[in-house]
N, C-alpha and C positions, 0 to 999 in steps of 0.2 A: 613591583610585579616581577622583576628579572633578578631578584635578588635569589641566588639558587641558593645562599645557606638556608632560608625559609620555606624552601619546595617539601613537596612530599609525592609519594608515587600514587596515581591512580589508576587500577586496574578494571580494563569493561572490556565484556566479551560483547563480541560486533560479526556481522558475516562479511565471509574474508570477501565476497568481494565487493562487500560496500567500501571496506579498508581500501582494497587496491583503488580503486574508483576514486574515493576519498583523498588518497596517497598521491594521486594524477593531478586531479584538480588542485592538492593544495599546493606541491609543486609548481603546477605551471600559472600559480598567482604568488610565489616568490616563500610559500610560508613551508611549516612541517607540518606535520598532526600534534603533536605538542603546543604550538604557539595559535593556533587554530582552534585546539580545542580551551586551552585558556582566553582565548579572544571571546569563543562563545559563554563560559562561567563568567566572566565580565560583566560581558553584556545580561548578563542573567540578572547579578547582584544588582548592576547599576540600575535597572530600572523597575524591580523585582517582578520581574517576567520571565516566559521565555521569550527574547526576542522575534518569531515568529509567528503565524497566524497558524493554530493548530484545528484541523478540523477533517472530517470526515472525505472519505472523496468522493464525488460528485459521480452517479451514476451514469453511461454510455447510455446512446438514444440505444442503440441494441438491446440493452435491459431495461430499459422504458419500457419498451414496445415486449417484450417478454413480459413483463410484470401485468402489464396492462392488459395482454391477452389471457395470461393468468388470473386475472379480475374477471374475465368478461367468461371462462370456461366456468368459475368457480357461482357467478352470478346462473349461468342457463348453461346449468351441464348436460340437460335436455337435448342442445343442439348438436351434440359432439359424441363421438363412437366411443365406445370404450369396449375396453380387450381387459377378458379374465385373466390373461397370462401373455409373457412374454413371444410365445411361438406365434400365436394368434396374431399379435402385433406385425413380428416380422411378415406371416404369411398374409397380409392385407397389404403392405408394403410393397412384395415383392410380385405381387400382382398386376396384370396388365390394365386391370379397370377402372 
């Protein structure tokens, strides 16, 4: 594995500040991004995986509760005001009533 006359160069475009980010943490756990990232192709081959759990992220109760109410407008749009345009909107907003 540390045999450098067998190396080759891998080139991958990343956002710079995941790098720096990246560059932090491998630092202050003693490695580089070199050894890091062949520790992760490793672990890749050896177990033919990627070694972690890839998946979707888990939506905030915030956009629960958004979605849900978005369910329930699209169910009885009956109960809910609707505005032909923009101005109308604001001008029902900005009322005292």
């Amino acid at each position: 594995m540390n045999n450098t006359s067998n190396t080759t160069n891998l080139n991958v475009r990343v956002d710079s500040t995941l790098k720096k980010e990246s560059d932090m943490l491998f630092k202050d756990l003693g490695l580089n991004m070199s050894t890091a990232i062949n520790m992760f192709l490793t672990q890749c081959v050896k177990t033919s995986s990627i070694p972690f759990n890839i998946s979707e992220p888990k939506p905030s109760r915030q956009l629960k509760r958004a979605l849900k109410e978005a369910e329930r407008i699209a169910k009885h749009p009956e109960r809910y005001k609707k505005y032909d345009n923009i101005d109308d909107l604001f001008k029902d907003l900005d009322s005292d009533d």
